[in-house]
C-alpha positions as CSV (number, residue, x, y, z in Angstrom):
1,X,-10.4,-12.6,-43.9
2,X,-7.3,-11.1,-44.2
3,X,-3.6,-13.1,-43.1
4,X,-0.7,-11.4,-41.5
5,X,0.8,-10.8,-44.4
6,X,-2.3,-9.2,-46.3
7,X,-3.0,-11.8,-48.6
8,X,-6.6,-12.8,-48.5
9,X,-7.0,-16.2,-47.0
10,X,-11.2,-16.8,-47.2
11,X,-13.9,-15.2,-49.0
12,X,-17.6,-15.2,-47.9
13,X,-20.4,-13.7,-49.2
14,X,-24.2,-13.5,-48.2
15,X,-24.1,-15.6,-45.7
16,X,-26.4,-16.0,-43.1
17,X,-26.5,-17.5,-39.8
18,X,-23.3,-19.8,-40.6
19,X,-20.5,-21.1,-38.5
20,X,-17.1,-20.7,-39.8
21,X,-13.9,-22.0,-38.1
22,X,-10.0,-20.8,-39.6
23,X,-7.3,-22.2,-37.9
24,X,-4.2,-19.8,-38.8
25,X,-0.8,-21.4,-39.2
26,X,1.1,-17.9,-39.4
27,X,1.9,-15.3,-36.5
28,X,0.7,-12.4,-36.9
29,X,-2.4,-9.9,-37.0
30,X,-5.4,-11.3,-39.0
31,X,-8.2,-9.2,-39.9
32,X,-12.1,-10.1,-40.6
33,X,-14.7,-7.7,-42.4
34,X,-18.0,-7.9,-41.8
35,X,-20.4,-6.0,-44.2
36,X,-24.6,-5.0,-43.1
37,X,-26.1,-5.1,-46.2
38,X,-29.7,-4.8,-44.1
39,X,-31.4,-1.8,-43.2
40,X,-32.1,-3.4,-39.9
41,X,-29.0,-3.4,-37.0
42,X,-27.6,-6.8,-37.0
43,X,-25.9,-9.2,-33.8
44,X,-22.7,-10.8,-34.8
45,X,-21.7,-13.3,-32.5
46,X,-17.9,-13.7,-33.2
47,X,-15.8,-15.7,-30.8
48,X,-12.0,-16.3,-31.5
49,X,-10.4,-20.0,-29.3
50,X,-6.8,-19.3,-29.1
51,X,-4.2,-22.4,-29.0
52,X,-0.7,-22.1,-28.9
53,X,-0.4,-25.9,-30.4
54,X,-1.1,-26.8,-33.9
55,X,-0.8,-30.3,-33.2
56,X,-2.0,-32.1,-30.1
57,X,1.0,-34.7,-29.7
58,X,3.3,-31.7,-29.2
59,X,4.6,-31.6,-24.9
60,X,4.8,-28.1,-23.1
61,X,8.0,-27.2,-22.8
62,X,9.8,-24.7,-20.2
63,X,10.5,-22.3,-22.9
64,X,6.4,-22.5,-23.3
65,X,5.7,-21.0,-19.8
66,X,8.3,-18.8,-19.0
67,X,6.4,-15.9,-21.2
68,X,3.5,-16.5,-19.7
69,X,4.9,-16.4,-15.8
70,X,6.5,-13.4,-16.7
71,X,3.4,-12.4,-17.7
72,X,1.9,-13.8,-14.4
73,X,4.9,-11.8,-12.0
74,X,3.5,-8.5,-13.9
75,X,0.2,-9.0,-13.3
76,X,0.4,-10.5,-9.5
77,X,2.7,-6.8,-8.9
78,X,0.4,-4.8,-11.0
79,X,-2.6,-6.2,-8.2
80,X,-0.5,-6.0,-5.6
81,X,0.0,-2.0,-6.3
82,X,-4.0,-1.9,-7.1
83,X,-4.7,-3.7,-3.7
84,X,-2.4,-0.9,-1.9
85,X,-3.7,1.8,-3.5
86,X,-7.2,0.6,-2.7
87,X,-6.6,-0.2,1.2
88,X,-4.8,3.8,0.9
89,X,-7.5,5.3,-0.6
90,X,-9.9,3.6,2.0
91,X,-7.7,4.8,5.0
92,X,-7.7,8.5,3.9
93,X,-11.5,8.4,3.3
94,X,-11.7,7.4,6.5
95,X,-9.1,9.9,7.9
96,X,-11.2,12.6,5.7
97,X,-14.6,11.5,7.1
98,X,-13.3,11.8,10.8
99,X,-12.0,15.4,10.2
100,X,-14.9,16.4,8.8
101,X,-16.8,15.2,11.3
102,X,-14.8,17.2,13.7
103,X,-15.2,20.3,11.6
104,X,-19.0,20.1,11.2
105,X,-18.4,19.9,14.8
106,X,-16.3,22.9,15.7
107,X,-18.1,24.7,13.2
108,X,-22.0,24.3,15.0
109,X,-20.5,24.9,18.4
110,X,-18.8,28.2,16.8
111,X,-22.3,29.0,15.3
112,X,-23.8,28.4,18.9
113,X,-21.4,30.8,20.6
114,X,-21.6,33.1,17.9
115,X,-24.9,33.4,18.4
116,X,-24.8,34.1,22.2
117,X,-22.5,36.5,22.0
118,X,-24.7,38.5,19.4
119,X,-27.7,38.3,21.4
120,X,-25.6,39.4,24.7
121,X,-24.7,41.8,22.7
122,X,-27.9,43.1,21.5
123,X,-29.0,42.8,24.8
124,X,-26.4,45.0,26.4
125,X,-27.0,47.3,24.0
126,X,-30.6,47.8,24.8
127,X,-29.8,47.9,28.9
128,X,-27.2,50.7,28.0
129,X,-29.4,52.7,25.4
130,X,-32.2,52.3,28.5
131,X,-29.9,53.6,31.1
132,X,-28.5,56.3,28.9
133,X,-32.2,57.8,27.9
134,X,-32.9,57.7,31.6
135,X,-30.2,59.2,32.9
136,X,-31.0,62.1,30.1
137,X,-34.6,62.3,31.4
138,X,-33.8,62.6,34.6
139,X,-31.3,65.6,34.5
140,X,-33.6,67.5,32.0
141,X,-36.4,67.2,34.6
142,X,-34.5,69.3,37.6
């Protein structure tokens, strides 16, 4: 394991199944290596406990929490955007789903009508082609 500042702060090697607890007494970005020397796929169970407080004597101060409810207005605003976005995105899927309901609508009753109007059409067409090849027989038989 690796300390902020590089320097190498403890060394293990072959070591199975162990428990190993660091407490760090610098700020800053540590780093821990793990190495599979098996040919088989390993599970590392690696949990890190993070206290602000070295010692347990030591009293919260003001200057403690006012990071951390900063931290807490930012989060409380980010939900609050999240939440509204949410309840907008749930109103226009329901505004969408109504008008497409009323299209699929429209668009049946336009397929219905179509429909009558071709087969008026067709049979129109067949009343007039009658009539016409009628008429035609009947003048070429005087």
């Amino acid at each position: 394991m690796k300390g902020p500042s590089g320097e190498q702060i403890q060394d293990f090697h072959d070591k199975i199944s162990e428990k190993f607890e660091f407490v760090a007494h610098h700020k800053g970005v540590h780093r821990f290596c793990f190495t599979n020397k098996s040919h088989y796929h390993e599970t590392i169970d690696f949990d890190v406990h993070v206290g602000h407080f070295t010692f347990y004597d030591q009293h919260a101060k003001d200057e403690h929490f006012n990071p951390l409810l900063e931290q807490i207005g930012k989060l409380e605003e980010a939900l609050y955007n999240i939440q509204f976005e949410q309840h907008w995105l749930e109103a226009e899927t329901e505004r969408q789903a109504i008008v497409n309901d009323a299209m699929s609508r429209r668009a049946v009753h336009k397929a219905f009508f179509e429909s009558a109007a071709l087969i008026g059409a067709s049979v129109l067409q067949v009343y007039l082609l009658r009539r016409l090849f009628e008429r035609k027989l009947g003048f070429s038989r005087v």
